[in-house]
C-alpha positions as CSV (number, residue, x, y, z in Angstrom):
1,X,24.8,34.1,-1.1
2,X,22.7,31.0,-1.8
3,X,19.4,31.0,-1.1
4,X,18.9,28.8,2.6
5,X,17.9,25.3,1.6
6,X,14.0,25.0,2.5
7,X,13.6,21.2,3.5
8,X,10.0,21.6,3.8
9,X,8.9,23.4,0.3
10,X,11.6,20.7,-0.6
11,X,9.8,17.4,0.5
12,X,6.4,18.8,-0.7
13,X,7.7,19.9,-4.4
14,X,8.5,16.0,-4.3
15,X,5.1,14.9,-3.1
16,X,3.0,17.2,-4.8
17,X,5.3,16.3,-8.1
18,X,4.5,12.7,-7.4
19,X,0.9,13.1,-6.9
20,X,0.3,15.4,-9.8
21,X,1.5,11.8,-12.1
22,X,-0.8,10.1,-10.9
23,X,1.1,7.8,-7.8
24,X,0.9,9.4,-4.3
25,X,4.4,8.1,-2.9
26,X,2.8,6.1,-0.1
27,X,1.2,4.1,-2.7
28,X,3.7,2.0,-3.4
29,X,6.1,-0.1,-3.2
30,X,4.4,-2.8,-1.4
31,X,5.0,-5.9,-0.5
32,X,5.2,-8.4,-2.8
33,X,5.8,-5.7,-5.3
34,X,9.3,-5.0,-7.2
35,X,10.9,-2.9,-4.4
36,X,9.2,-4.4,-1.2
37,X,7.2,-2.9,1.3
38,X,9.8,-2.8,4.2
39,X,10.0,0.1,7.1
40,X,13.4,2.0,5.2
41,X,16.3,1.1,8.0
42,X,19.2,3.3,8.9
43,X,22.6,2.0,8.9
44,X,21.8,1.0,12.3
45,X,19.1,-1.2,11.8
46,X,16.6,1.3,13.2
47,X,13.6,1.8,10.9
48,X,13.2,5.5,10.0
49,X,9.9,7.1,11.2
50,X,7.5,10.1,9.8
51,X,8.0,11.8,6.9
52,X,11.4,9.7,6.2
53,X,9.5,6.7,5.5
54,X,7.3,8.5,2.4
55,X,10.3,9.6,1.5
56,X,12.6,6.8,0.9
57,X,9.5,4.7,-0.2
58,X,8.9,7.1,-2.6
59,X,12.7,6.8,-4.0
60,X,12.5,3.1,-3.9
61,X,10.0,3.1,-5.9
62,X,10.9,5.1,-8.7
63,X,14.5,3.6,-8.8
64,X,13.3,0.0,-8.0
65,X,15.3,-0.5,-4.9
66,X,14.4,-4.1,-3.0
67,X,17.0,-3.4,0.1
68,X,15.3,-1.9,2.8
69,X,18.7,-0.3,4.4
70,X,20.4,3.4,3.5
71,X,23.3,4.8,4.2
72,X,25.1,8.1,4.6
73,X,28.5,7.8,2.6
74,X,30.6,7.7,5.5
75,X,29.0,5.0,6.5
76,X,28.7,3.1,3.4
77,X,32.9,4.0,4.1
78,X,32.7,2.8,7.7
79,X,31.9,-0.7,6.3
80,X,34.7,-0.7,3.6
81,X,32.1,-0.5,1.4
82,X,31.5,2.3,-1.0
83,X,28.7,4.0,-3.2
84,X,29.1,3.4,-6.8
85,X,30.6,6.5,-9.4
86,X,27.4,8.2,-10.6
87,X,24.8,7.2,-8.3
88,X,22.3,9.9,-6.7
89,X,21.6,10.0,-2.9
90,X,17.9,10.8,-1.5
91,X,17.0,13.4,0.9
92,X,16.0,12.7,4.5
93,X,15.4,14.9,7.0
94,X,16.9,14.9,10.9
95,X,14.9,16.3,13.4
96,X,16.2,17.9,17.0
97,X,16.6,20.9,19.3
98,X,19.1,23.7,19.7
99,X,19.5,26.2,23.1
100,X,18.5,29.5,22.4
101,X,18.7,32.5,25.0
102,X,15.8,34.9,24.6
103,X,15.5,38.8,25.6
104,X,14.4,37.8,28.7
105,X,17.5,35.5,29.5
106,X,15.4,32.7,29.7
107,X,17.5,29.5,27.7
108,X,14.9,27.6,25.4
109,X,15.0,24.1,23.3
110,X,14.4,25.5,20.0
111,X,13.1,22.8,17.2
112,X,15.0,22.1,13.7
113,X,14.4,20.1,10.8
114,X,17.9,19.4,8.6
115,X,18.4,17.8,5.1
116,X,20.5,15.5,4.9
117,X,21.3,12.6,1.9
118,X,21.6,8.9,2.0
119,X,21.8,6.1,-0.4
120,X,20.2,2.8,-0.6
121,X,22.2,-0.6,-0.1
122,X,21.2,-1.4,-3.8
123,X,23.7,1.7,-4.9
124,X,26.7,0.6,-2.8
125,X,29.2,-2.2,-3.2
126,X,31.3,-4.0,-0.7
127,X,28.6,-4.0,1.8
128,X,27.6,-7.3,3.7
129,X,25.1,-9.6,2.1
130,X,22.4,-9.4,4.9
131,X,21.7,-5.6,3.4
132,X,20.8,-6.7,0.2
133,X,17.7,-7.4,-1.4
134,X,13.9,-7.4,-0.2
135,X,13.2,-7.5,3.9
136,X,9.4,-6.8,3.9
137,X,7.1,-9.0,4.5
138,X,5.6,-11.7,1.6
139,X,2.5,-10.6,0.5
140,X,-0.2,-12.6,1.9
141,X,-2.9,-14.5,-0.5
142,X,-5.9,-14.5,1.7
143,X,-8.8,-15.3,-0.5
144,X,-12.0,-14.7,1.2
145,X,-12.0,-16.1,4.8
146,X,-10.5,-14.5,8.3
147,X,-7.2,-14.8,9.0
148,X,-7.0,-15.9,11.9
149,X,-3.4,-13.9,12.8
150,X,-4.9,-10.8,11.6
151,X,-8.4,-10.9,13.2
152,X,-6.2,-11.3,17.1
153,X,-4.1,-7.9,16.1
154,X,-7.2,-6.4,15.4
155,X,-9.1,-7.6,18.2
156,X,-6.1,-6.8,20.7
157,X,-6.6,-2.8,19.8
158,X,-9.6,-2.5,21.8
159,X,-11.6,-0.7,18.8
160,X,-15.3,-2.0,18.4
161,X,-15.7,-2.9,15.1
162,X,-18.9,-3.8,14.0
163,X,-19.9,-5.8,10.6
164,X,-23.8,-5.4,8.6
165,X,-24.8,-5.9,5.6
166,X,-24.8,-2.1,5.1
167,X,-22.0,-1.9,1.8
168,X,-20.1,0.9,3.4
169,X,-16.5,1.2,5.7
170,X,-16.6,4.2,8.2
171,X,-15.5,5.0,11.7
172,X,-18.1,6.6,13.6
173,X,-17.2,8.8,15.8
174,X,-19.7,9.6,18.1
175,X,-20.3,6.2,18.7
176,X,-16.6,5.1,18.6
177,X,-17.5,2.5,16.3
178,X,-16.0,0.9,13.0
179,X,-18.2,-0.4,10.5
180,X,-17.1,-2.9,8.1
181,X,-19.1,-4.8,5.6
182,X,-18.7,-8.7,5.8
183,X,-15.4,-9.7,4.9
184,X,-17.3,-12.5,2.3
185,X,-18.0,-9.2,-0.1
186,X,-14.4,-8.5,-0.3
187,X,-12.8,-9.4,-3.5
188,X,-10.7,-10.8,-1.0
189,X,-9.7,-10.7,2.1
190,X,-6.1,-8.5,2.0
191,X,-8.7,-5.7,0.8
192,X,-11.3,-6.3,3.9
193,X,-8.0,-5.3,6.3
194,X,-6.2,-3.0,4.4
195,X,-9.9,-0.9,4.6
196,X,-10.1,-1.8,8.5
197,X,-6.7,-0.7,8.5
198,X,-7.7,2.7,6.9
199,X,-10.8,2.9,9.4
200,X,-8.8,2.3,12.3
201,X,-6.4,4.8,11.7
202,X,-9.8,7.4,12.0
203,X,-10.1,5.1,15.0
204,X,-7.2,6.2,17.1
205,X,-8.4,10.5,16.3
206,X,-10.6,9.6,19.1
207,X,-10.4,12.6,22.1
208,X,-10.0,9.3,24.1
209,X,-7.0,8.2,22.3
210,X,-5.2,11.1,20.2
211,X,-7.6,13.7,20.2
212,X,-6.9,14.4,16.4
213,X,-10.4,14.6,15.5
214,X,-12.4,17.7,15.8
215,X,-16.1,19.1,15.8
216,X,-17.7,20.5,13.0
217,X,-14.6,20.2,10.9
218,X,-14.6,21.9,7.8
219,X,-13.5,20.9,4.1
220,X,-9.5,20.9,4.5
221,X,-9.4,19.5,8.0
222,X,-11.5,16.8,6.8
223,X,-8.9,16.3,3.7
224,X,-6.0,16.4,6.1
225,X,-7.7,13.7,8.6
226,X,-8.3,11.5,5.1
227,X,-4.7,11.9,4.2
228,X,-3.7,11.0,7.7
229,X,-5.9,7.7,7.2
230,X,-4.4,7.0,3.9
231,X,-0.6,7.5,5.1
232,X,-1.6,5.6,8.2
233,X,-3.8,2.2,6.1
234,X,-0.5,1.8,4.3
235,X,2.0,2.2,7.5
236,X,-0.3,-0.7,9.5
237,X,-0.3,-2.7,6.2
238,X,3.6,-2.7,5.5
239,X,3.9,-3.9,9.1
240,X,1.3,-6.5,8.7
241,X,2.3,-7.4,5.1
242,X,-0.9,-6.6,3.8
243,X,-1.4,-4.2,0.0
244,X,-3.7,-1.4,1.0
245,X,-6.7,-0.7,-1.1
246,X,-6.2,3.1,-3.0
247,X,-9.3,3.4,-4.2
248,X,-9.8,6.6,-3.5
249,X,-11.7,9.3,-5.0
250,X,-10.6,12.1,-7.4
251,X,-11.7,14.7,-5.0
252,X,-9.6,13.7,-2.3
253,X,-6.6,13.4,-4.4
254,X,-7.5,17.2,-5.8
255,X,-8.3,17.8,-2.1
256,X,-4.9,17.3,-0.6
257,X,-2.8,18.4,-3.8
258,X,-4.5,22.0,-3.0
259,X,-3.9,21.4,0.5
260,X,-0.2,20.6,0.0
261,X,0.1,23.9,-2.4
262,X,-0.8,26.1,0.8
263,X,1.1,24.5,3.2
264,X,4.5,23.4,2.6
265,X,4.7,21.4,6.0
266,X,0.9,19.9,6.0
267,X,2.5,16.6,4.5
268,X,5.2,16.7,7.5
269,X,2.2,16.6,9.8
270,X,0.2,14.3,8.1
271,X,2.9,11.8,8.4
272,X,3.6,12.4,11.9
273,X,0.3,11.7,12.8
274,X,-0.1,8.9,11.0
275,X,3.3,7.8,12.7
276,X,1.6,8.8,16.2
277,X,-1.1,6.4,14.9
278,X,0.7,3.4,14.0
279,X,2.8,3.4,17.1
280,X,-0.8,4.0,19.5
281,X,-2.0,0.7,17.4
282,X,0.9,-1.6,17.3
283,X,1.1,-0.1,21.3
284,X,-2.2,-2.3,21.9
285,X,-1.9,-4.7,19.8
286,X,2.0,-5.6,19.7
287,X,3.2,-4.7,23.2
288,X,5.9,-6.9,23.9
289,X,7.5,-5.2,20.7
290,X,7.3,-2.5,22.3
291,X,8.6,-2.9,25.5
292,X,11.8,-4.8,23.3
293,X,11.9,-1.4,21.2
294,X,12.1,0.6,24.4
């Protein structure tokens, strides 16, 4: 009998594999880039969430996709459309819950997480022309003064942010504070966001907000809040249709490789966090797109 498909030492093999080259998945595409920095859309038109969207980004990448849509087969078939002889599908995975009676007789919702494949619209034929090609957002040329659109979502989050000469980024916490250097020392400004965008992911670990952040955290809970900040700088960026700044050090990338080694489903949290964080942001400063995603 086959050994039971693992979908989370499967996800992180892919990751880790990714890393280990020398491009974290999440890195790229972008917008503006060959393959777009779009939210990955089902068939449906409903963006994918969590660990889905490193995944499909990360496939889009290495296979230059510009279509932000997949599809099953079926319904690729659904369409009259159909996936082209040869072509390989990408894993995703579905979430849910299953009733399970216990010794006690008690009935409980049990969690699950199921592989399944998908293909982009760049791999089938037939389908109609509105799911072809790029739907990101254009990258934005910002030089080096505010942007005016991008200063309001900021603002409308509620998070202090407070700006010094001092040549450092950081989100204090026990002052629940961001710091930012002026955005005039930027190379330019896409770089002064994408950091505040990094910063205000930290932001929203608050215990006033998502209570992610803890006390006295030691060396791999400090990793796994940076990787959350990472995941969660590019997520705000590809929804403002920023490019994120990866400058990050060698020690965090070793960090979080060794990190995703011992635990097969850290990157699955990770993500989901950072998802959590997106959603609490855009929340404050996007509402009415939320209420119209409700």
């Amino acid at each position: 009998m086959a050994d039971k498909f693992d979908v989370y030492a499967h996800v992180t093999s892919e990751i880790i594999a990714a890393m280990e080259a020398g491009t974290p998945p999440w890195r790229q595409p972008w917008t503006g880039s060959a393959g777009g920095a779009a939210f990955p859309l089902r068939a449906c038109g409903e963006a994918y969430r969590g660990i889905n969207v490193i995944l499909l980004w990360l496939t889009a990448a290495n296979r230059g996709y510009s279509s932000a849509h997949w599809f099953t087969f079926k319904q690729a078939q659904e369409l009259g459309a159909h996936v082209r002889k040869g072509e390989k599908s990408c894993t995703v995975v579905k979430y849910g819950t299953f009733e399970k009676e216990g010794e006690d007789g008690e009935t409980r919702s049990l969690p699950y997480a199921k592989a399944y494949r998908v293909f982009n619209a760049d791999q089938i034929e037939g389908l109609p022309e509105e799911f072809y090609g790029p739907k990101g957002i254009e990258a934005k040329d910002l030089g080096t003064e505010p942007d005016a659109e991008l200063e309001a979502f900021f603002a409308a989050t509620g998070a202090k942010i407070e700006t010094s000469d001092e040549p450092r980024a950081y989100y204090h916490p026990v002052r629940d504070i961001i710091h930012m250097p002026p955005i005039a020392t930027f190379l330019d400004a896409g770089l002064f966001y994408s950091t505040l965008a990094h910063e205000l992911t930290h932001w929203t670990g608050h215990e006033s907000r998502l209570d992610r952040l803890t006390v006295g955290r030691d060396r791999q809970a400090y990793a796994f809040e940076e990787l959350v900040a990472e995941i969660g700088n590019c997520m705000i960026c590809a929804t403002l249709g920023l490019v994120p700044d990866f400058a990050q050090s060698a020690a965090y990338v070793e960090s979080w490789l060794k990190a995703l080694k011992d635990d097969t489903r850290l990157i699955f949290k990770a993500a989901s966090e950072a998802q959590k964080a997106l959603d609490f942001i855009t929340g404050k400063a996007k509402p009415e797109e939320q209420k119209a995603a409700a």
